[in-house]
C-alpha positions in Angstrom: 0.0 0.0 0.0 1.6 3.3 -0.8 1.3 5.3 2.1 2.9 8.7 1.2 -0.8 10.0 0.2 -1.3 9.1 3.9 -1.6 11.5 6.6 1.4 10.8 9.5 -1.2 10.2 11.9 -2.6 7.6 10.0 0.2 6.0 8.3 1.6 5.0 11.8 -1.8 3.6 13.0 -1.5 1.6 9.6 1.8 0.3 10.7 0.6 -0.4 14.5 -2.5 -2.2 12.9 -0.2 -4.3 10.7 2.4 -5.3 13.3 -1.3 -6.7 15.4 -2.2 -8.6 12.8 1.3 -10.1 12.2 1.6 -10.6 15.7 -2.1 -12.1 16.3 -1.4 -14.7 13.2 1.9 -15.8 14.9 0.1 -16.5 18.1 -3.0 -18.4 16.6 -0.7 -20.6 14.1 1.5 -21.7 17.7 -1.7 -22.6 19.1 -3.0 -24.9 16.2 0.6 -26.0 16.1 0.5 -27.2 19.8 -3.1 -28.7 19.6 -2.5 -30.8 16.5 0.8 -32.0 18.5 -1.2 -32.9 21.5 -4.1 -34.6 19.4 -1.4 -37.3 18.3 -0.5 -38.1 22.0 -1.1 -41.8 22.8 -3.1 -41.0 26.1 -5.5 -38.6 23.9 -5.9 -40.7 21.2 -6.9 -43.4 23.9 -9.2 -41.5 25.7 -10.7 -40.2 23.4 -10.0 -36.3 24.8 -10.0 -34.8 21.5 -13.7 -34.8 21.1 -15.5 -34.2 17.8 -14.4 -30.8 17.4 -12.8 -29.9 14.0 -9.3 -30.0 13.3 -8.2 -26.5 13.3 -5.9 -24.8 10.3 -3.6 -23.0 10.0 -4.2 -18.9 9.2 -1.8 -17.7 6.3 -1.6 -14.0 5.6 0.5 -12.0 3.2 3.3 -10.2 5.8 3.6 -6.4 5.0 7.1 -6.0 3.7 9.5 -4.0 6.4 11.4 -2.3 4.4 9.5 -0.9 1.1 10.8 0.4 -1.9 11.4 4.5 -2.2 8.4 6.2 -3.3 10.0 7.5 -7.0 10.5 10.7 -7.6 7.9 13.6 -9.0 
């Protein structure tokens, strides 16, 4: 997104907005991560502890890129 038509109040809520998302994605993609590990554990599998819930997936998102290219010249 080109964000020099943005004013600088905005462009750094932009920013903090993207870092969140970036940051929310991480933590959600550990967590499916973990559970999927734990659902092939002997003593769940066994038991029967992962329930009928579904088996969750993983979220993919395009990262904003941290350093983009100079805006050209007028």
């Amino acid at each position: 997104m080109d964000r020099a038509g943005l004013a600088a109040p905005l462009a750094g809520e932009l920013s903090d907005a993207e870092e969140r998302v970036v940051l929310a994605r991480r933590v959600y993609n550990d967590a499916v991560r973990d559970t999927l590990a734990l659902r092939h554990r002997r003593t769940v599998r066994w038991f029967r502890l992962a329930g009928t819930a579904t088996r969750p997936d993983y979220f993919e998102i395009a990262e904003p890129d941290p350093h983009p290219p100079p805006a050209p010249a007028p």
